[in-house]
C-alpha positions as CSV (number, residue, x, y, z in Angstrom):
1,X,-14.8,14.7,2.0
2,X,-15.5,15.3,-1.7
3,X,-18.2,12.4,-3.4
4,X,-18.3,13.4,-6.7
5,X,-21.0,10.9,-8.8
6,X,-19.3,11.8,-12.5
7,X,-19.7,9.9,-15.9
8,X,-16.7,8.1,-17.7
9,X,-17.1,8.3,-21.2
10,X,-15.7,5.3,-23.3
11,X,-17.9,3.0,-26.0
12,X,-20.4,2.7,-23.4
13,X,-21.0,4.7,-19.7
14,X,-19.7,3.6,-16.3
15,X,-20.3,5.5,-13.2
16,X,-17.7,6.0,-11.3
17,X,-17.4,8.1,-7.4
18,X,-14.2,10.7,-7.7
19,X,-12.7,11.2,-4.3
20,X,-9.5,13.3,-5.5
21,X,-8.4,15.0,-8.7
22,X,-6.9,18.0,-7.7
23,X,-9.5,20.5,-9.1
24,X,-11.0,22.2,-6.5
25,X,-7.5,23.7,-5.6
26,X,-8.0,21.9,-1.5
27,X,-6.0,19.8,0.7
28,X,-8.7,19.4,3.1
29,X,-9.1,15.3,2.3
30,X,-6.1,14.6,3.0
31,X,-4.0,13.6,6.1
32,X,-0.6,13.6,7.0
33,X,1.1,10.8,9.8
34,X,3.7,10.3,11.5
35,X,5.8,13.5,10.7
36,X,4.4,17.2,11.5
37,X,6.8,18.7,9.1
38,X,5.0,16.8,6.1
39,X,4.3,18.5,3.1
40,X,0.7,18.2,1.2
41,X,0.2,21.1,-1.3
42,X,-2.1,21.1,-4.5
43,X,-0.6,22.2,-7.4
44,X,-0.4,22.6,-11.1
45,X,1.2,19.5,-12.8
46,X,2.6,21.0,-16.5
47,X,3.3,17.2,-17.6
48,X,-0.4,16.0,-16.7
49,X,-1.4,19.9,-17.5
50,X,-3.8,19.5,-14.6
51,X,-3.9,20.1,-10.6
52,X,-2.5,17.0,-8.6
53,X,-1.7,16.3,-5.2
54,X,2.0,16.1,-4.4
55,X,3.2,15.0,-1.1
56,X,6.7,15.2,0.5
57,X,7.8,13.8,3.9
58,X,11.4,13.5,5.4
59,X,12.1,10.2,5.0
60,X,9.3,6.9,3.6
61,X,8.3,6.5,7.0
62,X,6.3,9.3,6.5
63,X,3.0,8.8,5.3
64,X,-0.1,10.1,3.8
65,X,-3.8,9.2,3.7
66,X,-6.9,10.2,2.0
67,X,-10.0,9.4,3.5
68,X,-12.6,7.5,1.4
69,X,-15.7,5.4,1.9
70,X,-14.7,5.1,6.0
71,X,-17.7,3.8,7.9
72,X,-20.4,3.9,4.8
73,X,-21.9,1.4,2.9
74,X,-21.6,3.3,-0.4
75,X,-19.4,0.4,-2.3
76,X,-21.6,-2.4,-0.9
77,X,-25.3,-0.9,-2.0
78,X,-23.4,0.1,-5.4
79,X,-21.8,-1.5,-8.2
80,X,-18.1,-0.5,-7.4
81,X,-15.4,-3.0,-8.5
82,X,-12.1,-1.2,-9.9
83,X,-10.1,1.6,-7.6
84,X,-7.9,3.8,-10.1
85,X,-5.2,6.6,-9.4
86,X,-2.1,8.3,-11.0
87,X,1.0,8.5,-9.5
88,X,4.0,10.3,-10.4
89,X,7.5,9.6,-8.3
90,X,10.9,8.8,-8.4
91,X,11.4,6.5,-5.7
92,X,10.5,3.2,-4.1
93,X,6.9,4.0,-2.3
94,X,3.8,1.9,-1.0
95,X,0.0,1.7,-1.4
96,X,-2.3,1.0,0.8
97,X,-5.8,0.5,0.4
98,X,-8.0,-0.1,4.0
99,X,-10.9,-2.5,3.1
100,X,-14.4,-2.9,5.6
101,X,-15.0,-6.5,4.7
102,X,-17.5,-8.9,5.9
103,X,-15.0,-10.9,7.9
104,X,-13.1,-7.8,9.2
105,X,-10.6,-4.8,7.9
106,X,-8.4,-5.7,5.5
107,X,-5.3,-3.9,3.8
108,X,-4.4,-4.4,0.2
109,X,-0.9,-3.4,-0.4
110,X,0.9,-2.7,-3.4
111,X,4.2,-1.8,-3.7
112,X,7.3,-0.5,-6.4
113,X,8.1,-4.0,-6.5
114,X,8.0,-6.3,-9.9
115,X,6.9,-9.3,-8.0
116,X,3.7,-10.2,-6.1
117,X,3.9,-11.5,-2.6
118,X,1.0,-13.0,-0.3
119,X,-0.8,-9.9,0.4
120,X,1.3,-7.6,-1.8
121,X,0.9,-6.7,-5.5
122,X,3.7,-5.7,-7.2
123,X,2.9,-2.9,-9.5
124,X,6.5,-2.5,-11.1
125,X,10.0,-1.0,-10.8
126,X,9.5,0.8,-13.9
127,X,6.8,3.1,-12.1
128,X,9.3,5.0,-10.2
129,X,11.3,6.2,-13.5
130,X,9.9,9.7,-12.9
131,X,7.2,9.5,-15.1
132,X,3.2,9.8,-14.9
133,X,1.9,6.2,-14.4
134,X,-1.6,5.3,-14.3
135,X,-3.0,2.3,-12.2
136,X,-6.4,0.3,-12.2
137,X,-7.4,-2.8,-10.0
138,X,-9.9,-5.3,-9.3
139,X,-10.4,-5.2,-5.4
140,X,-12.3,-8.0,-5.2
141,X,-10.1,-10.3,-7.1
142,X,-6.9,-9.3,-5.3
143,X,-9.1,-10.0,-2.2
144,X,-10.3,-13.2,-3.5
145,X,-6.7,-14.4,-4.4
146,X,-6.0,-14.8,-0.6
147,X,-9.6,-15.4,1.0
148,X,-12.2,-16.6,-1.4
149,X,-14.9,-16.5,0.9
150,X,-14.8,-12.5,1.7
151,X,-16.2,-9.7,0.4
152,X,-15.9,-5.9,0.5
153,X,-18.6,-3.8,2.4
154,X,-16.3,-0.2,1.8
155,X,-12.9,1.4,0.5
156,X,-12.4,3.2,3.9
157,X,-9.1,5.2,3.1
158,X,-6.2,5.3,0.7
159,X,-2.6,5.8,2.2
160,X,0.9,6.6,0.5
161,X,4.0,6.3,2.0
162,X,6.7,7.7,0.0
163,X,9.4,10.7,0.3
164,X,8.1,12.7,-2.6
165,X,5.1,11.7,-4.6
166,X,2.8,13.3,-6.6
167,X,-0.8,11.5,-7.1
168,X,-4.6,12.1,-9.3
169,X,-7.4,11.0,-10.1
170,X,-8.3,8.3,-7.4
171,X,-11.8,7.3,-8.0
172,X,-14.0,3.9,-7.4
173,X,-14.8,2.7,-10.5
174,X,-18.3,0.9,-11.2
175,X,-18.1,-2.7,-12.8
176,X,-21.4,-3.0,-14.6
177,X,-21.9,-1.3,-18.5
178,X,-25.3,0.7,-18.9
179,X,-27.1,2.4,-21.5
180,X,-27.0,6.1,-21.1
181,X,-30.9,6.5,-21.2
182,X,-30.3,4.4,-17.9
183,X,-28.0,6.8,-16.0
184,X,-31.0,8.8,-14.4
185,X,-33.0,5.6,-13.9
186,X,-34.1,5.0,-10.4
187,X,-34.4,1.3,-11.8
188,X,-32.1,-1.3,-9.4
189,X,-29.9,-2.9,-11.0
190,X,-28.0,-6.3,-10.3
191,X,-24.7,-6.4,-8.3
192,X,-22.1,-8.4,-8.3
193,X,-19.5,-9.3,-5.9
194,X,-21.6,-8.0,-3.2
195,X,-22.5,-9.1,0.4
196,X,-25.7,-9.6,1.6
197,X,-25.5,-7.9,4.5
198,X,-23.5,-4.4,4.8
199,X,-23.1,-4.0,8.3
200,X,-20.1,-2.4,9.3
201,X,-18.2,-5.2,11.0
202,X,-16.5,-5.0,14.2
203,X,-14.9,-7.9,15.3
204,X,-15.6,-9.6,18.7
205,X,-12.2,-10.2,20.0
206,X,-11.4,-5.9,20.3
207,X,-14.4,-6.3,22.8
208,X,-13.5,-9.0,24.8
209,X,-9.5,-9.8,24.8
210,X,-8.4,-6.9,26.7
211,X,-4.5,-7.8,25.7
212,X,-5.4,-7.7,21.6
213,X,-8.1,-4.4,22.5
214,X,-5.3,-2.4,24.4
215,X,-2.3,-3.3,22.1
216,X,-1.8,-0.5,19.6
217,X,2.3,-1.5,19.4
218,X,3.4,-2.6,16.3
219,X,6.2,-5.7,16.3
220,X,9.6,-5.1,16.0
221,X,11.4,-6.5,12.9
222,X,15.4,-7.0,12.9
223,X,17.1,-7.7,10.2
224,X,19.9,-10.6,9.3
225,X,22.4,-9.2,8.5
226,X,23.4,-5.5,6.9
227,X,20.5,-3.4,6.2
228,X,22.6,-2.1,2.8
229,X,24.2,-5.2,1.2
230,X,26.6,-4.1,-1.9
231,X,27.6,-7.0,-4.4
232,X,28.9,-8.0,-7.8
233,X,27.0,-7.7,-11.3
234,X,26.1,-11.7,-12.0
235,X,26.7,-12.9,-8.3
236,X,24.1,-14.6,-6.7
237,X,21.7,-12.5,-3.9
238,X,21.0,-14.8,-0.6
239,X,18.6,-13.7,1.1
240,X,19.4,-13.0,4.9
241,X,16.1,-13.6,6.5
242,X,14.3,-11.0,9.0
243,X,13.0,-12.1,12.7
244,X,9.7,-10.4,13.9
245,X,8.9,-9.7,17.9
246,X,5.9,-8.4,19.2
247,X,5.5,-7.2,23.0
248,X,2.1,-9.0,23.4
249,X,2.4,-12.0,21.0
250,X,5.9,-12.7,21.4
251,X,7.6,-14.3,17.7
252,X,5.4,-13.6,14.5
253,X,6.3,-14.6,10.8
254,X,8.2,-12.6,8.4
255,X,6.8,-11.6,4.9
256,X,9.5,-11.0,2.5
257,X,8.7,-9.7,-0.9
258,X,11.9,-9.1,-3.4
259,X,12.6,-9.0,-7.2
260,X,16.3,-8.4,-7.1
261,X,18.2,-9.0,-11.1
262,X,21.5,-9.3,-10.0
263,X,22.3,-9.6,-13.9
264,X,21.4,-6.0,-14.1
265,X,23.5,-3.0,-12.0
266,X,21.0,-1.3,-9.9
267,X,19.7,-0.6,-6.8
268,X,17.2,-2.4,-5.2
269,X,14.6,-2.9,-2.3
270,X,13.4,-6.1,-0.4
271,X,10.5,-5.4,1.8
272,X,9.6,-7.2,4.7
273,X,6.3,-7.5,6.7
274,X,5.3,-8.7,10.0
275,X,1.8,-7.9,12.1
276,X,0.1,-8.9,15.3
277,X,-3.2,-10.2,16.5
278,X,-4.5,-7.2,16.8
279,X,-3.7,-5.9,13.3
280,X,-0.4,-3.9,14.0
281,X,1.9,-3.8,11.5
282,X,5.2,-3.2,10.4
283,X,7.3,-2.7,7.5
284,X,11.0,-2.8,7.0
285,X,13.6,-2.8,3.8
286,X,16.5,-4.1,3.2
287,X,18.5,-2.3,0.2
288,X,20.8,-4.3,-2.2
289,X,23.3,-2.5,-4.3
290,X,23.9,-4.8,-7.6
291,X,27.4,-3.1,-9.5
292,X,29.0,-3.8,-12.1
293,X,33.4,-3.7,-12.0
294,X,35.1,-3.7,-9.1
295,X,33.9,-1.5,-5.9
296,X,35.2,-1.4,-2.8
297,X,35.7,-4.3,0.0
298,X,35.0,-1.9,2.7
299,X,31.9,-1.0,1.4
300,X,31.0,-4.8,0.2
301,X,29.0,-6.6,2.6
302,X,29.7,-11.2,2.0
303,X,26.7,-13.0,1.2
304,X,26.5,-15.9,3.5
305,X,23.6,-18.4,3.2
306,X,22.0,-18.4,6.8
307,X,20.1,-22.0,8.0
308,X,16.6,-21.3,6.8
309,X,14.2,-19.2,9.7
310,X,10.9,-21.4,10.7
311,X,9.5,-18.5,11.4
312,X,10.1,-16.5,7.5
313,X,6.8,-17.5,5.6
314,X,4.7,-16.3,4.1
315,X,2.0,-14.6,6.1
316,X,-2.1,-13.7,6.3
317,X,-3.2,-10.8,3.9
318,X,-2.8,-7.9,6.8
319,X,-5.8,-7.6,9.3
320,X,-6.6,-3.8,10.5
321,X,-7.8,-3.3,14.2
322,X,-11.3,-1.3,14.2
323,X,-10.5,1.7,12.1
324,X,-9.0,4.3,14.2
325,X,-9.5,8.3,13.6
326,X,-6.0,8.7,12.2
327,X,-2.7,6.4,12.5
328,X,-0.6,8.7,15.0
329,X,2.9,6.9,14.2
330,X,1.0,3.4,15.8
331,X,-0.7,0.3,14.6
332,X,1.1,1.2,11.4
333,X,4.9,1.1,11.4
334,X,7.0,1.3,8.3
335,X,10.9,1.7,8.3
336,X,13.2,2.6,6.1
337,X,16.2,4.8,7.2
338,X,16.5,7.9,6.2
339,X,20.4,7.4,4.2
340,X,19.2,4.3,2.2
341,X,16.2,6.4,0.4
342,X,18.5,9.3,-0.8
343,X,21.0,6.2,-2.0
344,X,18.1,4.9,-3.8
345,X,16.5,8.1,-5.3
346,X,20.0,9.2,-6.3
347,X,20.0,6.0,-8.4
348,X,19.5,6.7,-12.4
């Protein structure tokens, strides 16, 4: 893994910890899942006129993860606050950041999405235009926004899902201002936002429910309705609802997270979340066509309110089983088929 302990320069110094920019011309901290035919390649970017990442897989089930912080303490014994990355793509895609916390694993996810969801973070539909986009967040305040009484020990690992994306510059950011006569200082310094105690946490029920410790299959979530809905510029979007089963915990909640203008032609993505017990989780989409004039009835798919689910709510920020080696296609399950991503990346 490259740990890089560099200097930001800007009116005052923060220290930050660079985990990927590119420069060293390697692949080697990075992992692909789910597809053996994925692509990970290091290459010169002539619009950031620098050496990026870019990563390709068939379809957005494929995924991509670099390894970070995984089983150290270096976020919790240092002043980390802010993770930051680039990204460059042209299609819908989805971060997620893995979190050792002092009441378990966490996953922050962020999505292509203009709206924020309970455990997601929209960063914008905008940021799939093509175009460099630059990205900075406060992990302990989008932590805090769903359980105010946890803490991060460590970043453990970064993953991308997305059919062609090209990413820099992912770095921990430190939170606290110092003089630069202070940056060799073996002085301590105060933290904040830190736990007392940075142990690792396990939790207890992976060691003694032997259903949650031996279930490593995500649920299964179907869909009302059409997975590709087409309607009419200034109509009004229903939504459908999604059911969620699981083979051990039988029906879980849905989490649906959608910003869909139907006052605007376009295509659009709903996403929809479900997990288990024992932190398996899964990820579908629903696209919506919005067009403008008249299209075709055979292709046009009725809205028709449904009776609302009991079970469509919004959901727990998503809970990670003890942090496994690599993903393997399990725990982790995100579906979008393979003919609704080239509709939407063929989109303008």
């Amino acid at each position: 893994m490259k740990y890089i302990a560099s200097i930001l320069i800007t009116t005052s110094l923060l220290l930050s910890t660079v985990y990927e920019d590119g420069e060293d011309k390697s692949i080697e901290r990075w992992e692909a899942f789910n597809d053996g035919d994925s692509i990970i390649k290091n290459i010169y970017d002539e619009d950031r006129r620098s050496r990026v990442i870019f990563l390709k897989g068939k379809s957005i089930k494929d995924g991509f993860m670099l390894k970070m912080e995984r089983n150290s303490k270096v976020w919790c014994k240092g002043n980390g606050k802010y993770i930051e990355w680039s990204m460059q793509t042209n299609g819908d895609f989805v971060i997620l950041v893995s979190l050792q916390t002092k009441n378990g694993h966490r996953y922050l996810v962020y999505t292509s999405s203009d709206e924020n969801g309970n455990g997601y973070f929209g960063l914008g539909n905008s940021t799939t235009d093509g175009k460099w986009h630059s990205f900075k967040r406060d992990l302990n305040l989008d932590l805090k926004k769903h359980e105010l009484d946890n803490d991060i020990i460590a970043v453990d690992t970064f993953f991308v899902r997305g059919r062609e994306v090209k990413v820099d510059d992912i770095k921990i950011v430190g939170d606290k201002k110092i003089a630069s006569k202070d940056v060799n200082s073996s002085k301590k310094r105060k933290r904040v936002y830190k736990p007392k105690n940075c142990k690792i946490y396990v939790p207890k029920v992976y060691r003694t429910e032997k259903s949650v410790k031996n279930d490593v299959t995500p649920p299964t979530i179907e869909l009302k309705g059409k997975r590709r809905l087409y309607i009419s510029l200034g109509s009004e979007y229903q939504e459908l609802g999604a059911t969620a089963k699981d083979d051990v915990d039988g029906n879980l909640d849905v989490e649906i997270s959608s910003d869909i203008d139907t006052n605007r032609a376009g295509t659009y993505t709903i996403f929809y979340m479900a997990k288990d017990r024992a932190g398996n989780t899964s990820i579908t989409t629903r696209i919506v066509n919005v067009k403008g004039g008249a299209f075709s009835s055979r292709r046009a798919e009725p809205i028709v309110t449904p009776k609302p689910s009991p079970r469509v709510r919004a959901t727990h920020i998503p809970t990670l089983p003890p942090t496994p080696p690599k993903l393997n296609g399990h725990r982790l399950n995100f579906n979008m088929p393979q003919e609704d991503l080239e509709e939407l990346m063929s989109q303008d």
